[in-house]
C-alpha positions as CSV (number, residue, x, y, z in Angstrom):
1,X,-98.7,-20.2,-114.1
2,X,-97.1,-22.5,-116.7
3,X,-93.7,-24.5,-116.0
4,X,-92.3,-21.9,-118.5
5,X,-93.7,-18.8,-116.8
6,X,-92.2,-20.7,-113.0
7,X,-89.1,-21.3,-114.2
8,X,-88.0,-17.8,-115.9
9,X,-89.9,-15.8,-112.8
10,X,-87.5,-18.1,-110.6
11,X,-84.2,-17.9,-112.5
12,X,-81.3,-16.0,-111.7
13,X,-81.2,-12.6,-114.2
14,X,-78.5,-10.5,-112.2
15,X,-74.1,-11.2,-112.0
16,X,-72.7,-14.0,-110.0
17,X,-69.5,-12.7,-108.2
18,X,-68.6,-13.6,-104.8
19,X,-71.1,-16.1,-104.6
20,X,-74.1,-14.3,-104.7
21,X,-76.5,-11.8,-107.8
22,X,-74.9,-8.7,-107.9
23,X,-76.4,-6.1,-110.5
24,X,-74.0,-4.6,-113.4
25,X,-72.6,-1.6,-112.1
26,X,-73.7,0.4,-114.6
27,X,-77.2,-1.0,-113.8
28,X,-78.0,-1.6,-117.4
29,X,-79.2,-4.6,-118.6
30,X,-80.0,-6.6,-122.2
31,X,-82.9,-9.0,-123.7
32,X,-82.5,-12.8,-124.0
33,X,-84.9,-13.9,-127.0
34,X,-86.8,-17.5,-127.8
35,X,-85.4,-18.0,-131.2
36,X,-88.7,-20.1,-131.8
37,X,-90.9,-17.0,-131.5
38,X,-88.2,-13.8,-131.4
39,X,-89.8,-12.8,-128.6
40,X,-87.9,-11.8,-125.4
41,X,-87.7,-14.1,-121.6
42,X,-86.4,-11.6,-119.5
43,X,-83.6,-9.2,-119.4
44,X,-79.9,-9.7,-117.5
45,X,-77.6,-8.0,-116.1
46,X,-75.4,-6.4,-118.8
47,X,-71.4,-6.4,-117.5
48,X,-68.6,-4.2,-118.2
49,X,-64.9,-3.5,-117.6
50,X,-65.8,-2.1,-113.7
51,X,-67.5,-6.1,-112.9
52,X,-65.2,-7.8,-115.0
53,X,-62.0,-6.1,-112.8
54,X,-64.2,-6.6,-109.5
55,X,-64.8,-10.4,-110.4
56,X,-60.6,-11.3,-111.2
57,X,-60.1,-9.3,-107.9
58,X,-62.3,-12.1,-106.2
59,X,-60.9,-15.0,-108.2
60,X,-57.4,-13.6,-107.5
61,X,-58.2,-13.5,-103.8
62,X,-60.1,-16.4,-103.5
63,X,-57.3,-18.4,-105.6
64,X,-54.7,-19.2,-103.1
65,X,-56.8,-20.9,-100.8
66,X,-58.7,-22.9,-103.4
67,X,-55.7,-24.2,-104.6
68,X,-55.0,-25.8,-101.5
69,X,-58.2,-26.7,-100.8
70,X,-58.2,-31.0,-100.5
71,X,-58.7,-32.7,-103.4
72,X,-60.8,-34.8,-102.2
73,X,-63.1,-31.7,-100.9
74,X,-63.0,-30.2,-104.5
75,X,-64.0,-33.4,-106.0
76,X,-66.7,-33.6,-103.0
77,X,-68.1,-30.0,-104.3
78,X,-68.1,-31.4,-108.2
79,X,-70.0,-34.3,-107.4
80,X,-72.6,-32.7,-105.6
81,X,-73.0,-30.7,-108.4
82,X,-73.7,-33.0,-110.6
83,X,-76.2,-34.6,-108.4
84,X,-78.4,-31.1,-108.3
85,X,-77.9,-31.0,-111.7
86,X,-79.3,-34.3,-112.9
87,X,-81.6,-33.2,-110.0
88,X,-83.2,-30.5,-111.9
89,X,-82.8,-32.0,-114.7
90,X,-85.8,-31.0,-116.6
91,X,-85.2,-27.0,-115.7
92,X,-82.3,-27.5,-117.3
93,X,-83.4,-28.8,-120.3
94,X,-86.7,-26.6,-120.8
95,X,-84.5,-23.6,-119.8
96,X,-81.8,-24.8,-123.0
97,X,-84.4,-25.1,-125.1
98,X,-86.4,-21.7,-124.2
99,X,-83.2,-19.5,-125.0
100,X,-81.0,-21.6,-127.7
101,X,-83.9,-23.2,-129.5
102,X,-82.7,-27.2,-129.6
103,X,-85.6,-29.9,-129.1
104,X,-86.8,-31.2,-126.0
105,X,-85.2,-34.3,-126.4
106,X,-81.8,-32.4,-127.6
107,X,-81.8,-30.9,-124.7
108,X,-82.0,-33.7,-122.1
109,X,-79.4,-35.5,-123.3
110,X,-77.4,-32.2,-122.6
111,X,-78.1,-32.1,-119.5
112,X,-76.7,-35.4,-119.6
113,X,-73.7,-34.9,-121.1
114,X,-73.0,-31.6,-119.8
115,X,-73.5,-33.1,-116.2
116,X,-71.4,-35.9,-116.3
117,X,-68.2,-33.6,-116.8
118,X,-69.0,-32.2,-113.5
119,X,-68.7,-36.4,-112.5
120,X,-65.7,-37.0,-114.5
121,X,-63.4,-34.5,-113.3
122,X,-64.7,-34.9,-109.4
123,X,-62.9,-38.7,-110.0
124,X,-60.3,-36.3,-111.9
125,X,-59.5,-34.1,-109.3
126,X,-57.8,-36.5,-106.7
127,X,-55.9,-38.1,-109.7
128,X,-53.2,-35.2,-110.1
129,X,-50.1,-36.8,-110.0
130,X,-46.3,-36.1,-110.4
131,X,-43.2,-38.1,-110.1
132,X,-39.8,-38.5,-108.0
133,X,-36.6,-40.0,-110.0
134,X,-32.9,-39.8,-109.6
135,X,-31.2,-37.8,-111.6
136,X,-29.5,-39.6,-114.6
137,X,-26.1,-38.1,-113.4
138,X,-26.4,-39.6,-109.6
139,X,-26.1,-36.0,-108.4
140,X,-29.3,-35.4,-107.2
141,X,-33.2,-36.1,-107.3
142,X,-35.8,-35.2,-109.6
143,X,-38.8,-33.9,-108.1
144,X,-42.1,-32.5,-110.8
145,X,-45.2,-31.6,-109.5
146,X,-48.7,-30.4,-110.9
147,X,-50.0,-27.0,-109.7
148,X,-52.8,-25.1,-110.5
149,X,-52.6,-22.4,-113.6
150,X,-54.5,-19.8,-111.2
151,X,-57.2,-17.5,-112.4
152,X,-58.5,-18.5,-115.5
153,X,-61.1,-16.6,-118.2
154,X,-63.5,-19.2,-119.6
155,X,-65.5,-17.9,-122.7
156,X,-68.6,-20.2,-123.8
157,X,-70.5,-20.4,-127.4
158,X,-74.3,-20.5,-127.2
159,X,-74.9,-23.5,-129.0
160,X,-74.0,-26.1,-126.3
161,X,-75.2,-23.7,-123.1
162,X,-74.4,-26.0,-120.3
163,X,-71.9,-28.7,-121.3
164,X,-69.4,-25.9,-123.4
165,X,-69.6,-24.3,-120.2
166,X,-69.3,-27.7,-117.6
167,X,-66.2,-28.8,-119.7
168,X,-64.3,-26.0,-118.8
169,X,-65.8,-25.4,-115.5
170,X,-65.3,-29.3,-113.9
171,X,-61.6,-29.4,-115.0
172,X,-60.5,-25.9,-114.1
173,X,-62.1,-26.4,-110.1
174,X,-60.9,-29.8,-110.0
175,X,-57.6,-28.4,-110.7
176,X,-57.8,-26.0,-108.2
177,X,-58.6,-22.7,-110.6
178,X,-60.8,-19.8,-110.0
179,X,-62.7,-19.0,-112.6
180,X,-64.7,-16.6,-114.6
181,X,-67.0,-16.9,-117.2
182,X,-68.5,-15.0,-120.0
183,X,-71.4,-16.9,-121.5
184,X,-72.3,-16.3,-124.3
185,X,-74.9,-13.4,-125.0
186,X,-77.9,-15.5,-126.8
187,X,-77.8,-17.5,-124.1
188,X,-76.8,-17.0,-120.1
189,X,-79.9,-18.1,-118.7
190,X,-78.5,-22.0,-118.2
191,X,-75.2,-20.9,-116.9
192,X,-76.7,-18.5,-114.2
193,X,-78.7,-21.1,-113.3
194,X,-75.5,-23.3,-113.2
195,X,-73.8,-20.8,-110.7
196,X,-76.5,-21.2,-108.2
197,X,-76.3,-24.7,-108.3
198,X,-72.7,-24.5,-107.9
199,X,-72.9,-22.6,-104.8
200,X,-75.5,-24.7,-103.1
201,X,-73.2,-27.8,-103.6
202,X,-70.8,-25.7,-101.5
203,X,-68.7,-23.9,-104.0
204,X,-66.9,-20.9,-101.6
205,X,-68.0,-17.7,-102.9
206,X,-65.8,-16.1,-105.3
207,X,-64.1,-19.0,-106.9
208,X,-66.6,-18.8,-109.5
209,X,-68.1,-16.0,-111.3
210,X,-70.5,-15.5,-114.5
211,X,-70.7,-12.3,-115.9
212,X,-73.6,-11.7,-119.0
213,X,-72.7,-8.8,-121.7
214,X,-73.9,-7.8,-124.6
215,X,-70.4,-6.1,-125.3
216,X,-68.2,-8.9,-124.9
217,X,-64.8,-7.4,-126.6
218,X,-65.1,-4.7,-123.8
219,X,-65.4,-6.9,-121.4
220,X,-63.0,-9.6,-121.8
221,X,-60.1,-7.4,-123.3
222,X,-59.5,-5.3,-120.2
223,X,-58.7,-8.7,-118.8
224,X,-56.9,-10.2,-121.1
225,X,-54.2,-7.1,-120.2
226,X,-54.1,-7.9,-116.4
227,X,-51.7,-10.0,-115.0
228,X,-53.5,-11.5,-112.8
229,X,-55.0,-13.9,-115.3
230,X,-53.3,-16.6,-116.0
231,X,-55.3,-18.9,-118.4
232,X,-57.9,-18.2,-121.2
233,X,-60.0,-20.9,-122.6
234,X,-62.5,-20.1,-125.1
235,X,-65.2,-21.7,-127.6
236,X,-66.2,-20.2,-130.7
237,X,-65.7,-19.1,-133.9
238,X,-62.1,-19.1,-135.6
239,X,-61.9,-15.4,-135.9
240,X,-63.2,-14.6,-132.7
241,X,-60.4,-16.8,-131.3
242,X,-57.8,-15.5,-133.4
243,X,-58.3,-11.6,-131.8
244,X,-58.5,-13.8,-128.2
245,X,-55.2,-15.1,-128.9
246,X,-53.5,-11.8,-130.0
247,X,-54.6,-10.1,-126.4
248,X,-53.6,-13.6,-124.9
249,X,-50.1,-12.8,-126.1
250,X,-50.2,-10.0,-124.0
251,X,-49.7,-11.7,-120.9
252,X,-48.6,-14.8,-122.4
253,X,-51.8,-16.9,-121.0
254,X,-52.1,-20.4,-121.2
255,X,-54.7,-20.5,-123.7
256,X,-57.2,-23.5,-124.8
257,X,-59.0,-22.9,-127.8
258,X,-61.9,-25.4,-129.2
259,X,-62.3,-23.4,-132.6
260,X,-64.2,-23.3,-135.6
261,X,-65.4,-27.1,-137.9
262,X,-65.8,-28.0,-141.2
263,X,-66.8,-32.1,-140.3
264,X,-66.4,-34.1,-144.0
265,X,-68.4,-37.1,-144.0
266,X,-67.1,-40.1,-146.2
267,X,-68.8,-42.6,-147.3
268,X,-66.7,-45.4,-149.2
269,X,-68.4,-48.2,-151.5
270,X,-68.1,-50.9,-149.4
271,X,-70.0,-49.0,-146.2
272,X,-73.6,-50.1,-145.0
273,X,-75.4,-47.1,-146.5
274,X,-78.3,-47.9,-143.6
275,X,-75.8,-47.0,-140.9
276,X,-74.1,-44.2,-142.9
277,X,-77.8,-42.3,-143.6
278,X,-78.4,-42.8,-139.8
279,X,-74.9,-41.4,-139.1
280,X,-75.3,-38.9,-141.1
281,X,-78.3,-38.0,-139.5
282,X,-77.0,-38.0,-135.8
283,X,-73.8,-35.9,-137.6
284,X,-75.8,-33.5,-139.6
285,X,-78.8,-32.7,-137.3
286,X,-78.0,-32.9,-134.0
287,X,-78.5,-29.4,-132.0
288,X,-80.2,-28.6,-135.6
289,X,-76.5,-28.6,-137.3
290,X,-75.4,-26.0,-135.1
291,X,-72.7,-27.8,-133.8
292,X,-69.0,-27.6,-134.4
293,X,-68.7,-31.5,-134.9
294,X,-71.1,-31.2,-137.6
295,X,-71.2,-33.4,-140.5
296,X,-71.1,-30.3,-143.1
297,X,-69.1,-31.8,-146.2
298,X,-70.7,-35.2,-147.7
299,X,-67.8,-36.4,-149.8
300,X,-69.4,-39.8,-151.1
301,X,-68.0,-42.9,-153.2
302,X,-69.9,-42.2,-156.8
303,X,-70.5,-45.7,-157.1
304,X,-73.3,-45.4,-154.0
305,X,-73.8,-41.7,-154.2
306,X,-77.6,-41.7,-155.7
307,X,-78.3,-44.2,-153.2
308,X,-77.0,-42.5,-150.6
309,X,-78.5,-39.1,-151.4
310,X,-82.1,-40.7,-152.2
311,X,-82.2,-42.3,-148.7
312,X,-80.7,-39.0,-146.5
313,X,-83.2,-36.4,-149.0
314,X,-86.3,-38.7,-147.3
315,X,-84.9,-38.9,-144.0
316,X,-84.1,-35.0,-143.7
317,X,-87.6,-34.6,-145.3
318,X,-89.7,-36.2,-143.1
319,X,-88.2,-34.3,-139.9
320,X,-90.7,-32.5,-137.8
321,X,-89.7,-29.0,-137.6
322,X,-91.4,-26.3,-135.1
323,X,-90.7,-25.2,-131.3
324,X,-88.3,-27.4,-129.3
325,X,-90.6,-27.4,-126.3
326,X,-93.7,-29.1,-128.3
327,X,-93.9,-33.0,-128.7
328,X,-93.0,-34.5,-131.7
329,X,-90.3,-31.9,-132.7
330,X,-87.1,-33.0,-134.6
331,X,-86.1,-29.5,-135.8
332,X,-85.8,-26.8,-133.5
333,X,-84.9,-22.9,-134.8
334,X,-81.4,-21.0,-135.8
335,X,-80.1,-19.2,-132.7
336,X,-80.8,-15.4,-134.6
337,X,-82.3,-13.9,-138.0
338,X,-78.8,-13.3,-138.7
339,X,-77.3,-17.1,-138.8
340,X,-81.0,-18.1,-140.7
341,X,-80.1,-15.5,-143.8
342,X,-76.1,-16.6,-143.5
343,X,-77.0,-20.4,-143.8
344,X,-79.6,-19.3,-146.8
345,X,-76.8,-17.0,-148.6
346,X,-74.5,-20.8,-148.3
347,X,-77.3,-22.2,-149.9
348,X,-78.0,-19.8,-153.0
349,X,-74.5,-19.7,-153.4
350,X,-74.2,-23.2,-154.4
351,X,-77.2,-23.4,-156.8
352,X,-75.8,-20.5,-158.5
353,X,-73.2,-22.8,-159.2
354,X,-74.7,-26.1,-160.1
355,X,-76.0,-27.6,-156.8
356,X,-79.3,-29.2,-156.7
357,X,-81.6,-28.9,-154.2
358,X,-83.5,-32.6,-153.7
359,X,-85.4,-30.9,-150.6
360,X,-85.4,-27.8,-148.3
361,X,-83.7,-24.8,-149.0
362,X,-86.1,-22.2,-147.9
363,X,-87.5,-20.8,-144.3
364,X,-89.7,-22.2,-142.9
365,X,-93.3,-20.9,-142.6
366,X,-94.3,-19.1,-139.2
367,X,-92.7,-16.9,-136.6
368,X,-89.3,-18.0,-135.2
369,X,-85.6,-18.5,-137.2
370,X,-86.5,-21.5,-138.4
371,X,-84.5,-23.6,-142.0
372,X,-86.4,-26.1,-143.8
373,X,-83.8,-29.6,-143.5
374,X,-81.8,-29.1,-146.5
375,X,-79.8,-31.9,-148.9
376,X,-77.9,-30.5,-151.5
377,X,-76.2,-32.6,-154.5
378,X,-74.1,-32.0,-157.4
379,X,-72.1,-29.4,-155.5
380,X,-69.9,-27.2,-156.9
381,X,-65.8,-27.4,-155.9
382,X,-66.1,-23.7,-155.4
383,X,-69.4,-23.5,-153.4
384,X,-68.7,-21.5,-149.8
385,X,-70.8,-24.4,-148.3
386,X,-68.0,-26.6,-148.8
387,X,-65.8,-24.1,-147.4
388,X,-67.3,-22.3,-144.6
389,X,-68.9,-23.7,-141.4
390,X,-72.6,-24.4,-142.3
391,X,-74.2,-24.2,-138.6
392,X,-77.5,-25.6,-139.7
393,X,-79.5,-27.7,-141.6
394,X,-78.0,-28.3,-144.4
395,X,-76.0,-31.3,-145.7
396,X,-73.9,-30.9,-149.0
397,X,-72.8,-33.9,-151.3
398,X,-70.3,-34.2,-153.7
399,X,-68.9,-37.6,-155.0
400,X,-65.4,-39.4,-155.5
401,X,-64.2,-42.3,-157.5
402,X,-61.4,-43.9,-155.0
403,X,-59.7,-43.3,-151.7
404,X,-56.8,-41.1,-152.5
405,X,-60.0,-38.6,-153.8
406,X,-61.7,-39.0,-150.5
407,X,-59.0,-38.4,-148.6
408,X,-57.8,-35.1,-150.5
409,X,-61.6,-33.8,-150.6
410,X,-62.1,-34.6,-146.4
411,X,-58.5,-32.5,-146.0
412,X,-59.5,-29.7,-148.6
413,X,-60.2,-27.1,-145.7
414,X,-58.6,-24.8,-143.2
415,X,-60.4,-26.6,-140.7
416,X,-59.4,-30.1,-138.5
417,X,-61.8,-30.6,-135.4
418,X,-64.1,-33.4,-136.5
419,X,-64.3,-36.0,-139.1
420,X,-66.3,-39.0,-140.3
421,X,-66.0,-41.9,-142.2
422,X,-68.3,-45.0,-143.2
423,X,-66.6,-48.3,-144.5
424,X,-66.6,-52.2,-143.7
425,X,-62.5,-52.7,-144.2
426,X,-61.1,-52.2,-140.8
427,X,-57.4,-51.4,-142.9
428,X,-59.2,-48.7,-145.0
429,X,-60.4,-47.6,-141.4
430,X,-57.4,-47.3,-139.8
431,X,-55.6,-46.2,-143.1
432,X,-58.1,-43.2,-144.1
433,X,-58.0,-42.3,-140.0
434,X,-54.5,-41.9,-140.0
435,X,-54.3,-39.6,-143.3
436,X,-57.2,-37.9,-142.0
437,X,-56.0,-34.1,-140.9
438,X,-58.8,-33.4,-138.0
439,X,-58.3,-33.9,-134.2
440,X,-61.5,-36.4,-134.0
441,X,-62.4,-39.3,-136.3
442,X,-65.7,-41.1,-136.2
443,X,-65.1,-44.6,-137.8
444,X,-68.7,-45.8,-138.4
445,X,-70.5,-43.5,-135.9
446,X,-72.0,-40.0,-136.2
447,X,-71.4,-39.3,-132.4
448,X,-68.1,-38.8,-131.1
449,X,-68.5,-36.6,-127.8
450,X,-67.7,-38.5,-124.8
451,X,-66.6,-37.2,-121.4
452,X,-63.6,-39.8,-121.3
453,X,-62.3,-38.8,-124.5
454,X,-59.8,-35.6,-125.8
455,X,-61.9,-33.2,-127.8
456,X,-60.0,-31.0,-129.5
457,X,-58.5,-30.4,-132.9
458,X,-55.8,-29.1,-135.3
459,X,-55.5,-26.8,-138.0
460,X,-57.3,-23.4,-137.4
461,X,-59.8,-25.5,-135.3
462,X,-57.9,-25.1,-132.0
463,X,-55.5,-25.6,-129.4
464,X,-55.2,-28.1,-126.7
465,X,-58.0,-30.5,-125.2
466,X,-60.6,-30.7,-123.4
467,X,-62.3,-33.8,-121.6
468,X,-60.7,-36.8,-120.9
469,X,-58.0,-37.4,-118.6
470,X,-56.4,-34.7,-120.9
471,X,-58.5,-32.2,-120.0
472,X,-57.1,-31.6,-116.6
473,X,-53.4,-31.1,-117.8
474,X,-55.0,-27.5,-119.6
475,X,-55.5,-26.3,-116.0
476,X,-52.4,-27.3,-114.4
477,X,-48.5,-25.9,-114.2
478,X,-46.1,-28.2,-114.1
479,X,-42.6,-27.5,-111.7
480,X,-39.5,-29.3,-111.6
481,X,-37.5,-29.3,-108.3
482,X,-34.3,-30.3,-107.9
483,X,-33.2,-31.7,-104.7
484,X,-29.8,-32.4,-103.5
């Protein structure tokens, strides 16, 4: 038996509510495909309304006594968590790359990532603080305090199995939130797996629960409705978050919503074009450009353009491209057929208007939903690839003459999650960062996640924060006293 074949005949494949498998009760189940081959893993346990009501039944049981569980005993639970995780680190990582098709190496430094929000908000969850003032008028005392939100709806994006679905899980139990989630269809394998890890770090049954669907609109919207849910936070497309928020409205939930991207790049005169290509690299091609930080829109100074485009067309031409799991691989697969002939269409659409392909811009041979890296030039103003979210391998450059132009070009979109720009003048740094309409600005770096830092943005790309000390605040109510 293979570490592949161990690992799926071992894996959790059923519901998690009340801290155990539970099958859907409808007993019907749906596949989970390799995007590398098409083929299916295994099948899981398909949810519906009946398990979705039975689950916010346990979290809203289970809720009152979380909530005043210690602090220090939450953060106690978190922190063993992480340890199992980074324990199993490798089953993690293999598992990631199995059902959402990202390299090896991708992977791993999920688990990393991913894991170290579990870390963060244990040190987090004993931080919760209020305050105690005298009233301005001397008539009486102030008194605020943080409490819990309650039982909160978490919805996770395939792209990022385990850390979309850590960020939302660390701060919400470190707040003293029952939770459950939906992961996403393509790809529940890592966060049933997470759930069993949970409870073995000690996790009471019922404060957390994972429920798989294949029909996630019947699902979710029956809960939505009930008033026993009290938050939503959800990652995904702008559209899909847009019908969230209408049934949000419903029961006015406290909603957190990480949205849709549409990264610009910018690449002034005076930047070091060898750190901008390698930016651009770690912007454009991590998690094969499905990410919603992706580097997407290469707006870049004409008087280095050429330069910059020869030396990113050789880099994204001499990636490795083929099955995460195999050595050597920069360049896993698209997560369906689907997002593989949605990423070409972006692509014919802008050489039907002018663009220039310098490399890619085809499938790649073999089985699997695989995209050659593609760099596209000469761009057209009114190319959807400079208005859509790409979610793949494929970088499109267009050129400006000074910094007004780069500016207006980054801020040409709907979108504000992510930006990037590449310059020596620390003013023109702070200046374009400032003018810049995104919730996240990389000034000279292609990487912005960090665990310590609000990730979040503006526009149609979102409401609220996660991470950082921020991140906590989306779980928690705040109440004013007044005292006598």
């Amino acid at each position: 038996m293979t570490d592949i074949d161990a690992l799926l005949a071992a894996l959790p494949t059923d519901l998690w509510i009340g801290g155990h498998q539970v099958p859907a009760s409808s007993g019907s189940r749906f596949p989970v495909h390799n995007p590398a081959t098409g083929k299916v893993l295994v099948e899981v346990a398909d949810a519906d309304p009946a398990d979705g009501a039975q689950a916010l039944t346990i979290a809203a049981t289970t809720q009152p006594a979380w909530a005043a569980t210690p602090p220090r005993r939450r953060a106690g639970i978190l922190y063993r968590a992480w340890e199992l995780v980074t324990a199993r680190r490798h089953d993690f990582a293999l598992l990631m790359t199995l059902e959402m098709g990202k390299p090896l190496p991708d992977s791993y430094a999920e688990v990393g990532y991913g894991g170290d929000f579990l870390r963060w908000f244990a040190e987090e969850a004993v931080r919760i603080n209020g305050r105690y003032t005298p009233s301005p008028s001397g008539n009486g005392r102030i008194l605020v305090t943080k409490q819990p939100v309650g039982p909160t709806l978490a919805i996770t994006p395939w792209n990022f199995p385990l850390a979309m679905g850590t960020r939302k899980i660390g701060p919400a139990l470190a707040a003293g939130c029952a939770m459950v989630v939906k992961p996403a269809s393509e790809t529940p394998l890592t966060m049933l797996l997470l759930g069993q890890i949970l409870a073995e770090a000690g996790l009471p049954p019922g404060v957390l629960s994972i429920l798989p669907t294949s029909r996630p609109a019947q699902l979710t919207d029956p809960m939505l409705a009930d008033s026993r849910l009290r938050k939503l936070t959800f990652t995904g497309s702008t559209a899909v978050g847009k019908h969230l928020l209408a049934g949000a409205a419903t029961s006015v939930l406290r909603t957190s919503m990480e949205l849709g991207g549409n990264a610009p790049f910018v690449v002034f005169a005076d930047a070091d074009i060898d750190a901008a290509v390698e930016g651009a690299m770690a912007a454009k091609m991590r998690n094969t450009g499905q990410a919603c930080t992706a580097a997407n829109r290469f707006h870049v100074d004409n008087a280095v353009r050429d330069e910059f485009t020869a030396r990113l067309t050789e880099r994204m031409r001499g990636l490795t491209v083929g099955p995460g799991h195999l050595d050597g691989v920069q360049v896993g697969p698209l997560i369906t057929e689907k997002q593989r002939h949605a990423v070409d269409e972006l692509v014919i659409d802008a050489v039907t208007k002018g663009a220039v392909i310098t490399t890619g811009g085809a499938y790649a041979d073999g089985d699997g939903y695989f995209y050659l890296p593609t760099v596209l030039t000469d761009v057209s103003a009114d190319a959807r690839v400079l208005r859509e979210e790409v979610f793949g391998p494929v970088a499109a450059i267009t050129g400006f003459d000074d910094e007004d132009q780069g500016i207006a070009a980054a801020n040409n979109t709907e979108y504000g999650l992510a930006a990037y720009i590449y310059t020596r003048d620390l003013h023109r740094a702070l200046r374009v960062s400032e003018a810049i309409e995104a919730g996240m600005v990389g000034v000279n770096r292609g990487i912005i996640s960090d665990v310590a830092a609000p990730f979040g943005g503006i526009k149609q790309s979102g409401l609220g924060r996660e991470a950082g000390s921020e991140g906590i605040d989306e779980y928690l109510e705040t109440k004013y006293v007044a005292l006598q």
